[in-house]
Residue, then its C-alpha position, 0 to 999 in steps of 0.5 A: x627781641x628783635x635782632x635788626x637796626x639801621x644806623x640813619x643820619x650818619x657820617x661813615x667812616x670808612x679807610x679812605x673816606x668819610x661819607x653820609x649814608x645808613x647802615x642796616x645790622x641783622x643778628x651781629x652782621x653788616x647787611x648793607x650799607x646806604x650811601x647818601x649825598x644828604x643826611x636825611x634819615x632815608x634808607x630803601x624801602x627793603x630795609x623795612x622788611x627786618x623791621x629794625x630799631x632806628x637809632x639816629x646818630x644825628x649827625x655824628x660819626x659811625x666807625x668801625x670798633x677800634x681793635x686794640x691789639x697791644x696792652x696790658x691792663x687798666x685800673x689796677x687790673x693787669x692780664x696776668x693777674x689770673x683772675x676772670x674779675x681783673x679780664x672783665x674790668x679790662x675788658x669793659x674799660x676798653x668798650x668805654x673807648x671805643x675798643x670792641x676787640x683786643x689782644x691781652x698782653x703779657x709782660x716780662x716775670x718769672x718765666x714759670x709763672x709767665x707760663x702760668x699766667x698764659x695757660x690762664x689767658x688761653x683758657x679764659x680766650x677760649x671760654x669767651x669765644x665759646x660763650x660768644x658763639x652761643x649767645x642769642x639775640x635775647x641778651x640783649x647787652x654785652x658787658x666788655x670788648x671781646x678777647x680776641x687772643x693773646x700779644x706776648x710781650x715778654x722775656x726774649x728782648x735785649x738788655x740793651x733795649x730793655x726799657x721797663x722789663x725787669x731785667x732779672x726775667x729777661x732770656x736773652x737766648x731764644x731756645x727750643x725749650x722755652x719756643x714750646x714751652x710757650x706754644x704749648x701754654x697758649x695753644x690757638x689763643x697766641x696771635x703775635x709773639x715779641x722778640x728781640x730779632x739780633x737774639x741767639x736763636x731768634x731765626x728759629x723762632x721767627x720762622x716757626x711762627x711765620x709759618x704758623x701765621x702767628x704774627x712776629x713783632x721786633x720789640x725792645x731790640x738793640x739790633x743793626x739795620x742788617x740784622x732787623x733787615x734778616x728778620x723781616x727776610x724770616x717773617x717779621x711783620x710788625x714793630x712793637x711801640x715803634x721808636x719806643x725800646x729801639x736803638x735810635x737811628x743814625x744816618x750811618x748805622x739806621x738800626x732797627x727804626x731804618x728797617x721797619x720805617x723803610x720796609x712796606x712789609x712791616x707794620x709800625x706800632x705807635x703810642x700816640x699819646x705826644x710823649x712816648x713819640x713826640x707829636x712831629x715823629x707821629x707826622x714823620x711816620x704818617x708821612x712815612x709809613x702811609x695810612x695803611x701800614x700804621x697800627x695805633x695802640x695803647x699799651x695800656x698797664x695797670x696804673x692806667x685811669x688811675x689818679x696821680x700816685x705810687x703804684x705796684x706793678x709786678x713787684x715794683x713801683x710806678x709813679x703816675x703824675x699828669x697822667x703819664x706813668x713811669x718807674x722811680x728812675x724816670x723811665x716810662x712804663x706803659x701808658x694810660x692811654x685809650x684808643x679813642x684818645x690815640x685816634x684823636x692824638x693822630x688827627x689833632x697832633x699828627x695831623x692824619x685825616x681822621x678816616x686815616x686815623x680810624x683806619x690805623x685803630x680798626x682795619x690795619x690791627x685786623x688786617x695783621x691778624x688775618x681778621x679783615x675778611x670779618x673785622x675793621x670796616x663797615x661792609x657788608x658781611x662783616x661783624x657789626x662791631x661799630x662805633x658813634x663818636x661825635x667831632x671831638x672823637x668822644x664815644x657816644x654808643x658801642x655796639x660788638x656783634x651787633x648788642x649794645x655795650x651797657x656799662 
């Protein structure tokens, strides 16, 4: 079947700019992209050669797939539940919105069945890549996003700062011991690893990792503007779910959110559902952190897309009402979130340009992982992981690697 088709009539999005113009894909790769003042379905003549599949967007958005680098399950499927059934219902989920790559995230458990549950991921991120990369043209469908690797959110944070990580399974000391014991169970398939960076040994790991180009987040950190400021010095690039899990900022001691709000090295997280951050702060930190430095997540846990309810998770019971998920005491646990829904939150309540806004869920995500080269734009050489939204940022069609997502 043939491999080759040219998006028409379409509003591009790219990092700074949306414009009319076409797109032609071959064998899951960008070839070239068409620029046009009109929105007539034209594109030059040389396309034809491919002899592509027209598919008219009419009108609508063509973006690059969202790239959801921190979350942690949906519809009663968790990462760490060690199952290629609860992987592939994730995986799914996240097509449905947009999202055509994504991080599988661990949380805070018994730090052996942590290990566990991480020696599975690593497997299961290998696997996927493997069957990616010898796929042909003749499937002509994908079934979920593409695991791109593994986000440990687990175990190392303050007591302070906990938030919803148990506390029983904290270690609040960051050894040599678990440093390998952790490298070892993820192998490659560990791209950024959360840490409380005012930890005992936390030096250590952050430049162990730094110099492996694995990305170090401060997460869940009680930790002085000084002693966040020493972390980046070591090779903090990334501040997990900013503002949530963080001591708060003072004009006298600006903390943890000083430093990363401040520093043009870091790039912010956010939950942009108007209630983990309220929807001034996001405008705050568009403002703040410019459109190049802000990365949109959902954190994303189990009980997301589920109804209103009780629910089990890791041992303990979360509560879902209107959508927002929190344990019994009140505290939020993760979100329900989707990417697509964090990007219209950013238009609609942040009041960020939508190709900003876009930007923050394709090209910065990729960029931190060190994907930008392959990932996060529509340009030529790129993988034709693309997106058609209408003007209510509503998924029309997913293409990954140029196949059509079929639910």
């Amino acid at each position: 079947m043939n491999s080759a088709y040219v998006f028409c009539n379409c509003q591009l999005v790219f990092p700074d700019s949306v414009v009319p113009g076409n797109v032609l894909v071959d064998n899951g790769i960008i070839k070239a992209v068409n620029e046009t003042e009109s929105l007539a379905s034209s594109f030059p003549s040389e396309w034809n050669d491919y002899k592509p599949q027209i598919i008219d967007c009419n009108g609508q958005y063509l973006s690059p797939g969202f790239i959801d680098i921190h979350n942690h399950g949906r519809l009663g499927c968790d990462a760490m539940d060690g199952k290629v059934t609860s992987m592939e219902t994730i995986a799914k989920c996240h097509a449905e919105h947009g999202v055509t790559s994504f991080l599988a995230g661990t949380s805070s458990i018994p730090w052996e069945k942590s290990l566990e549950s991480i020696r599975f991921l690593a497997k299961y991120y290998k696997e996927e890549n493997k069957r990616l990369a010898s796929a042909t043209t003749e499937n002509d469908n994908v079934k979920g996003a593409q695991c791109l690797g593994i986000y440990s959110e687990g175990s190392f944070f303050s007591m302070e700062k906990k938030g919803a990580h148990n506390p029983m399974y904290l270690r609040t000391e960051l050894t040599e011991e678990d440093l390998y014991a952790l490298v070892e169970a993820a192998g490659e398939a560990l791209k950024v690893v959360s840490l409380s960076p005012e930890l005992n040994g936390a030096e250590k790991w952050i430049r162990f990792f730094a110099a492996r180009e694995i990305v170090v987040s401060a997460a869940h950190s009680n930790a002085t503007y000084n002693e966040t400021l020493a972390g980046i010095e070591h090779g903090i690039t990334l501040a997990t779910h900013t503002f949530n899990g963080m001591r708060s900022l003072s004009h006298q001691e600006p903390g943890i959110l000083g430093a990363v709000l401040d520093d043009s090295r870091v790039y912010c997280e956010l939950i942009a559902d108007g209630i983990h951050v309220a929807p001034v702060v996001l405008s705050l930190v568009y403002k703040l952190k410019g459109p190049d430095r802000i990365i949109l997540i959902s954190d994303s846990v189990i009980a997301g897309g589920l109804p209103d309810g009780r629910y089990e998770k890791g041992g303990y019971t979360v509560i879902v009402k209107d959508g927002v998920i929190r344990l019994e005491d009140g505290r939020l646990s993760g979100s329900s979130l989707s990417l697509d829904g964090a990007v219209r939150n950013m238009v609609n309540l942040a009041g960020a340009k939508l190709c900003h806004a876009v930007r923050a869920a394709s090209l910065n995500p990729a960029r931190i992982l060190g994907l930008d080269s392959r990932k996060g734009s529509i340009a030529p050489g790129k993988n034709a992981d693309l997106v058609i939204f209408d003007e209510n940022i509503q998924i029309k069609k997913v293409l990954i690697s140029g196949k059509p997502f079929l639910p």
